[in-house]
N, C-alpha and C positions, 0 to 999 in steps of 0.2 A: 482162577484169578479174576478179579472185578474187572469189568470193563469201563473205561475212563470215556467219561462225557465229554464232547469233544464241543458243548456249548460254551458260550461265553457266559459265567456268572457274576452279576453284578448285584449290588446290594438293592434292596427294593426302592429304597428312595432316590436312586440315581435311573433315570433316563442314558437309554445309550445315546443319545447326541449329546448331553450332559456328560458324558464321560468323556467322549468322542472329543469335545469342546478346552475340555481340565487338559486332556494328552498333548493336544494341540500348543495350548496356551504353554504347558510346562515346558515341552519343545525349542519353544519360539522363547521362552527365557533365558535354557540351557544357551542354545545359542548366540543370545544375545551378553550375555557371562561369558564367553569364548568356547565352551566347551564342545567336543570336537565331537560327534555322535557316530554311532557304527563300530565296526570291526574295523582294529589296528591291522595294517598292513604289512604281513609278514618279510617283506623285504622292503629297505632302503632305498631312496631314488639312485643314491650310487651304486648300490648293489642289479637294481634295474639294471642302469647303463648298462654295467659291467657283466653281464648276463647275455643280455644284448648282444654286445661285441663277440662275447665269446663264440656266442651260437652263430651270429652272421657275417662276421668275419674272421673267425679264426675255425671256424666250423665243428666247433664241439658241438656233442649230441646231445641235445634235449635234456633227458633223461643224467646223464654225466652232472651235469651242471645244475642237473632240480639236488642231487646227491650232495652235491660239496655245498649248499648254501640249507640241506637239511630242509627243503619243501616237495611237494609232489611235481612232477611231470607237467602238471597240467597248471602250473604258477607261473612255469617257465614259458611254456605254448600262449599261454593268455599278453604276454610282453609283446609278442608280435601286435598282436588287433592294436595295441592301444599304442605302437610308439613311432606306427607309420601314421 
Protein backbone atom coordinates (compact mmCIF):
# COMPACT_ATOMS: atom_id res chain seq x y z
CA UNK A 1 0.00 0.00 0.00
CA UNK A 2 1.50 3.69 -0.85
CA UNK A 3 2.14 5.60 1.95
CA UNK A 4 0.28 9.21 1.84
CA UNK A 5 2.24 12.39 2.28
CA UNK A 6 1.23 13.94 4.86
CA UNK A 7 2.75 17.54 3.42
CA UNK A 8 0.64 20.21 2.52
CA UNK A 9 0.66 20.58 -1.52
CA UNK A 10 0.14 23.65 -3.00
CA UNK A 11 0.42 24.75 -6.60
CA UNK A 12 3.83 26.41 -7.32
CA UNK A 13 2.68 29.76 -7.93
CA UNK A 14 1.06 30.12 -4.58
CA UNK A 15 2.89 31.17 -1.49
CA UNK A 16 1.71 29.46 1.73
CA UNK A 17 0.89 33.06 3.35
CA UNK A 18 -0.94 33.49 -0.16
CA UNK A 19 -2.95 30.65 0.51
CA UNK A 20 -3.01 31.16 4.14
CA UNK A 21 -4.34 34.82 3.19
CA UNK A 22 -7.26 33.43 0.05
CA UNK A 23 -8.61 30.83 3.36
CA UNK A 24 -8.70 33.76 5.60
CA UNK A 25 -10.32 36.17 3.36
CA UNK A 26 -12.89 33.39 2.10
CA UNK A 27 -13.71 32.76 5.73
CA UNK A 28 -14.32 36.26 6.77
CA UNK A 29 -16.87 36.47 3.48
CA UNK A 30 -18.78 33.17 4.36
CA UNK A 31 -19.33 34.75 7.51
CA UNK A 32 -20.19 37.85 6.54
CA UNK A 33 -23.03 36.08 3.89
CA UNK A 34 -24.49 34.58 7.46
CA UNK A 35 -23.08 31.31 6.89
CA UNK A 36 -22.74 29.27 9.83
CA UNK A 37 -19.14 27.43 9.72
CA UNK A 38 -18.22 23.96 11.65
CA UNK A 39 -19.93 20.94 12.53
CA UNK A 40 -23.91 21.02 13.09
CA UNK A 41 -24.75 20.06 16.57
CA UNK A 42 -26.08 16.85 17.03
CA UNK A 43 -28.75 17.93 19.53
CA UNK A 44 -31.13 20.72 19.84
CA UNK A 45 -30.98 23.54 22.72
CA UNK A 46 -34.40 21.86 23.75
CA UNK A 47 -33.15 18.56 23.61
CA UNK A 48 -30.06 19.98 25.69
CA UNK A 49 -32.37 21.30 28.38
CA UNK A 50 -34.21 18.21 28.33
CA UNK A 51 -31.14 16.03 28.84
CA UNK A 52 -30.15 18.13 31.38
CA UNK A 53 -33.08 17.59 33.65
CA UNK A 54 -33.34 14.23 32.94
CA UNK A 55 -29.87 13.39 34.23
CA UNK A 56 -29.95 16.06 37.12
CA UNK A 57 -33.01 16.01 38.36
CA UNK A 58 -34.85 13.16 37.50
CA UNK A 59 -31.58 11.01 37.71
CA UNK A 60 -31.46 9.01 34.69
CA UNK A 61 -28.03 7.51 33.65
CA UNK A 62 -25.88 9.11 31.26
CA UNK A 63 -25.70 6.44 29.04
CA UNK A 64 -29.92 5.76 29.04
CA UNK A 65 -30.43 9.04 27.85
CA UNK A 66 -27.21 9.35 25.11
CA UNK A 67 -29.51 5.98 23.89
CA UNK A 68 -33.00 7.57 23.34
CA UNK A 69 -31.64 10.75 21.64
CA UNK A 70 -29.34 8.12 19.47
CA UNK A 71 -25.74 10.02 20.42
CA UNK A 72 -22.72 8.67 22.41
CA UNK A 73 -22.29 8.87 26.24
CA UNK A 74 -19.96 11.29 26.00
CA UNK A 75 -22.61 14.17 24.12
CA UNK A 76 -24.57 13.68 27.09
CA UNK A 77 -21.24 14.09 29.83
CA UNK A 78 -19.99 17.22 27.81
CA UNK A 79 -23.90 19.18 28.77
CA UNK A 80 -22.60 19.29 32.25
CA UNK A 81 -19.13 21.55 31.64
CA UNK A 82 -21.11 23.90 29.50
CA UNK A 83 -24.53 24.40 31.21
CA UNK A 84 -23.14 25.18 34.63
Amino acid sequence: MPRRSTKLSLPPAVSLRTWCLQITEGRERAKARGVKLGRKPKLIEHQKREAIRLRDRLGEQVREIARSYNVSHSTISRLAVFSK
